[in-house]
C-alpha positions as CSV (number, residue, x, y, z in Angstrom):
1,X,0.0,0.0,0.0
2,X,1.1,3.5,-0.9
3,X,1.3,5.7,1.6
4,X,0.7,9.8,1.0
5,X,3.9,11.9,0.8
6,X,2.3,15.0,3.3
7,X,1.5,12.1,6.1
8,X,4.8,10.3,6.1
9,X,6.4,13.5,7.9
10,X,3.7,14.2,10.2
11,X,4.3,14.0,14.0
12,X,1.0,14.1,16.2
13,X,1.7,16.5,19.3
14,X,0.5,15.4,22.3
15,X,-1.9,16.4,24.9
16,X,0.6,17.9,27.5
17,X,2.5,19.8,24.2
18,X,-0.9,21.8,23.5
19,X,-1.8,22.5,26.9
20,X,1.6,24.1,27.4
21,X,1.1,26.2,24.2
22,X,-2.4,27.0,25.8
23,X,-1.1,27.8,28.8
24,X,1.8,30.2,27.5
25,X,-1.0,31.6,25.0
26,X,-2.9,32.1,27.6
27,X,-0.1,34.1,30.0
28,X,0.3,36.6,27.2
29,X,-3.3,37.5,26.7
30,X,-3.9,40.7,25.0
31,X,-0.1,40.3,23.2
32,X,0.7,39.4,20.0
33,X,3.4,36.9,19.8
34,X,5.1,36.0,17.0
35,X,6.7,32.6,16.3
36,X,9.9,32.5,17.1
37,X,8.6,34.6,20.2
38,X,6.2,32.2,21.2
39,X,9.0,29.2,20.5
40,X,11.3,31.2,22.6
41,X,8.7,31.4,26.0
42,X,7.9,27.7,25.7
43,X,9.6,25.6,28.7
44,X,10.4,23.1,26.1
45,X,11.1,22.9,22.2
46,X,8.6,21.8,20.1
47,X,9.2,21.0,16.1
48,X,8.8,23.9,14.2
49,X,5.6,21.8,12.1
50,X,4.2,20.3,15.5
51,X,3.5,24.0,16.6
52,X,2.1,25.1,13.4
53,X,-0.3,21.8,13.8
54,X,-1.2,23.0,17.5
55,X,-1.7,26.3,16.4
56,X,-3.9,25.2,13.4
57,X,-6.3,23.5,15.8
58,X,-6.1,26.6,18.6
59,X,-7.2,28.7,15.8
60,X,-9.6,26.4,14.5
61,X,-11.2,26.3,18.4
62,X,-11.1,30.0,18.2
63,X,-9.3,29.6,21.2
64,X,-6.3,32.2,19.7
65,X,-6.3,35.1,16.5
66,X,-3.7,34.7,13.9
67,X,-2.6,37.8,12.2
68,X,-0.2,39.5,10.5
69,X,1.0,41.2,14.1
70,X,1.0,37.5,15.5
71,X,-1.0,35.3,17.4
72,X,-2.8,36.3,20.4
73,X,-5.2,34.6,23.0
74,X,-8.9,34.8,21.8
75,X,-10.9,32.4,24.1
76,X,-13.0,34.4,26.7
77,X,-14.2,31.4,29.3
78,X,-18.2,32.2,30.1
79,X,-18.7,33.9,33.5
80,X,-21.5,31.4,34.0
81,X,-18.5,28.7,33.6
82,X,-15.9,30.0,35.9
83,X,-15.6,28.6,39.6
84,X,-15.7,31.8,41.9
């Protein structure tokens, strides 16, 4: 069976790897960050294409904005959600 070129490459990030980016995200609410910026306030390296796959999905969750200024926390949590 012949496998497709694009998926051969493609690395999965984990659980723990987006919830870190989340979590950093979420830290610099109201900044824009740009990549190497945001690679650069990670604890940990993450592969260049990993990140852009997290960031796919984050943006796809309208969790964060991507612009030409960078990428910037989006997701408000609902009042009604939030413990007080």
């Amino acid at each position: 069976m012949k496998k497709e070129s694009s998926s051969k490459n493609l690395h999965s990030p984990t659980l723990n790897t987006i919830m870190m980016v989340e979590a950093v995200l979420e830290d610099a609410e109201g900044d824009y960050l740009s990549i190497p910026a945001l690679k650069k306030k990670l604890p940990k390296q993450v592969n260049h294409n990993t990140l852009m796959q997290i960031l796919a999905y984050l943006e796809e969750s309208n969790k964060i904005s991507v612009s030409l200024k960078g990428v910037t926390w989006a997701h408000k949590l609902s009042s009604k959600l939030r413990r007080t």
